[in-house]
C-alpha positions as CSV (number, residue, x, y, z in Angstrom):
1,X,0.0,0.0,0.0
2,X,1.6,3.5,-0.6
3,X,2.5,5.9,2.0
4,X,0.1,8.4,1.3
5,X,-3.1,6.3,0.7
6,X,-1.9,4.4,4.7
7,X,-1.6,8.1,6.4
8,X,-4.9,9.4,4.6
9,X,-6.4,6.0,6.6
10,X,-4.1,6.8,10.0
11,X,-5.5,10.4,9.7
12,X,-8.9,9.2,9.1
13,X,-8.6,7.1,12.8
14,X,-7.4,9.8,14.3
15,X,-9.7,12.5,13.3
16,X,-12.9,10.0,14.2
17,X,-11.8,9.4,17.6
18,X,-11.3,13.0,18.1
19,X,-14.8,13.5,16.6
20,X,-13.2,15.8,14.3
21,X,-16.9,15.3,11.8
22,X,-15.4,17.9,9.0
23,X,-12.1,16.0,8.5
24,X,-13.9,12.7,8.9
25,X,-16.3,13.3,6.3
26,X,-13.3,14.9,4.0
27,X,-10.7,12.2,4.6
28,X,-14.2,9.6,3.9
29,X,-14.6,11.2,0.5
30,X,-11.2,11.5,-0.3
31,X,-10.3,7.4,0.4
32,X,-13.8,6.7,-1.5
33,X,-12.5,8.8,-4.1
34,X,-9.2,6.6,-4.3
35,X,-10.5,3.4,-4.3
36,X,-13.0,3.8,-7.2
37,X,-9.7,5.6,-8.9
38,X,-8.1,2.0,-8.0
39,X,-11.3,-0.3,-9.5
40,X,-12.2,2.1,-12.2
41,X,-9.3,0.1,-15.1
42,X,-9.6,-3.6,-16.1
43,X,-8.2,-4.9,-13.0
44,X,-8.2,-3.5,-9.7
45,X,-5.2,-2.2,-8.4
46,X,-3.4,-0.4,-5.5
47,X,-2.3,3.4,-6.6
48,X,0.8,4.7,-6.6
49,X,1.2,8.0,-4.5
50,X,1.7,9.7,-7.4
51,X,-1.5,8.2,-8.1
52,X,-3.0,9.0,-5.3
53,X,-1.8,12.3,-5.4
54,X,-3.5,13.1,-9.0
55,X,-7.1,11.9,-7.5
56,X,-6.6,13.8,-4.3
57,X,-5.8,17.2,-6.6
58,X,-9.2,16.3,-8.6
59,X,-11.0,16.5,-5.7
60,X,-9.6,19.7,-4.1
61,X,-10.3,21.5,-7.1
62,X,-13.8,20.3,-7.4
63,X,-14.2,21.7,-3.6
64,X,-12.6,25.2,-5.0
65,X,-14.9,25.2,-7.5
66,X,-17.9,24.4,-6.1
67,X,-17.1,27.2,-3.5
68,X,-16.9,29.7,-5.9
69,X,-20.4,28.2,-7.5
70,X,-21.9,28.7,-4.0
71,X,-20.1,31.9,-3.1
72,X,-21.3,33.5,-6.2
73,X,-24.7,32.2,-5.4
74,X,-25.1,33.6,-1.8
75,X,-24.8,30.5,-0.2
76,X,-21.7,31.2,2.5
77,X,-22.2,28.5,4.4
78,X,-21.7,26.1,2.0
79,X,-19.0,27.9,0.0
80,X,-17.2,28.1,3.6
81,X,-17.8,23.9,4.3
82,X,-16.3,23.3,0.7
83,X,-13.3,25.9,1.2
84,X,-12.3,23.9,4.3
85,X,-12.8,20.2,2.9
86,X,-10.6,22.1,0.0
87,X,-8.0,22.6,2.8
88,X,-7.7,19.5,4.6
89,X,-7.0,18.1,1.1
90,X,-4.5,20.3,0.5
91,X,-2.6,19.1,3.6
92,X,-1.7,16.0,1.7
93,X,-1.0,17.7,-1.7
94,X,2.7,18.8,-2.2
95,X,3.3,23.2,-2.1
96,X,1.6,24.9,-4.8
97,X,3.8,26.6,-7.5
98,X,3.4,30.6,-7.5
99,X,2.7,32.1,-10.6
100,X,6.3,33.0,-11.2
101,X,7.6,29.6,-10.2
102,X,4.9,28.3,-13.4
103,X,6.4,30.9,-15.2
104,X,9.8,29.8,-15.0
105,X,8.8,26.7,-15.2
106,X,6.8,26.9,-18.4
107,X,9.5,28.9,-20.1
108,X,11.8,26.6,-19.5
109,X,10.1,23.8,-20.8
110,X,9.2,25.6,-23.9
111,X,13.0,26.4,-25.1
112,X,14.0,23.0,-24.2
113,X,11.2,21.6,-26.5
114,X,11.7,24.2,-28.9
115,X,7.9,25.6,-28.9
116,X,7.2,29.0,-30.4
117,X,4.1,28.9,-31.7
118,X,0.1,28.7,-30.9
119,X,0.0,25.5,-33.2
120,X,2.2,23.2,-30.9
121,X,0.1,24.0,-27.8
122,X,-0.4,20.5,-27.3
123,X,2.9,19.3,-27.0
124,X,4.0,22.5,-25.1
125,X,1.1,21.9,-22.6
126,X,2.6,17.9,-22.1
127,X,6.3,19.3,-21.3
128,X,4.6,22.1,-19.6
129,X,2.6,19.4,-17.1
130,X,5.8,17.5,-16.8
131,X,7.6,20.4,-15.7
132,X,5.2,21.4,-13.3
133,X,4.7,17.7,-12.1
134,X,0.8,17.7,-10.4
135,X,2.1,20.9,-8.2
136,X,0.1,23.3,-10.0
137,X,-3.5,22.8,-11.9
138,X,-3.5,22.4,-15.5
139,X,-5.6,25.8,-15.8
140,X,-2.5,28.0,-14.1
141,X,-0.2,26.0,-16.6
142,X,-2.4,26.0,-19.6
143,X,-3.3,29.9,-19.8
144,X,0.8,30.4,-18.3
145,X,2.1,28.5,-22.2
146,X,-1.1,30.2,-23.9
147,X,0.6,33.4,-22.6
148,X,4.4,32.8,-23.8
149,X,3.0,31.2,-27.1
150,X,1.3,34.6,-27.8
């Protein structure tokens, strides 16, 4: 079993004996979330924690999103439950990339690849992601290469 998947199921314990119902409920999701990632090919199969890592990113930015959704439809309370289920996640997902770290990031993938134009966005998006490796999401990246392919 991988390292991450075994401390989302320690922190799990921990949080329901401390009756800790927010994280319980977000750590729940999250492992559900991971095992159907783990039956969901032709044969099931443990994840890897990079793995694990992807489906765990997935679901924080579904809870950022669906804050905004309620935030900008005057329903703080919920936009506030989904912001913190958004940041227990987080707790597991490595530092975010500031927008100058993407930058450098994006550029430097671009002249190593050899990308100058609109037309090779697709390939400049793939060395981009690699670059970037799941600690950023792929809408930072994507408008950061749209920007330098300009």
């Amino acid at each position: 079993m991988g390292k991450l998947k075994d401390r989302l199921n320690e922190d799990l314990h921990t949080a329901m004996r401390g009756r800790d119902e927010l994280t319980t409920s977000t750590l729940r999701m999250a492992l559900s979330a991971v095992r159907t990632a783990e039956v969901s090919g032709t044969a099931a199969r443990e994840l890897s924690d990079d793995e694990v890592t992807a489906v765990l990113t997935k679901e924080a930015k579904k809870r950022r999103e669906a804050a905004t959704a309620f935030a900008g439809a005057g329903r703080a309370e919920q936009a506030a439950k989904e912001t913190a289920e958004g940041e227990i996640l987080d707790r597991y997902l490595p530092q975010q990339l500031t927008d100058a770290e993407i930058a450098e990031l994006v550029t430097g993938a671009l002249s190593a690849g050899g990308f100058t134009t609109k037309a090779q966005m697709g390939p400049a998006m793939k060395a981009a992601q690699a670059a970037v490796a799941g600690r950023a999401e792929g809408g930072r990246v994507a408008a950061e290469v749209r920007r330098q392919l300009a």
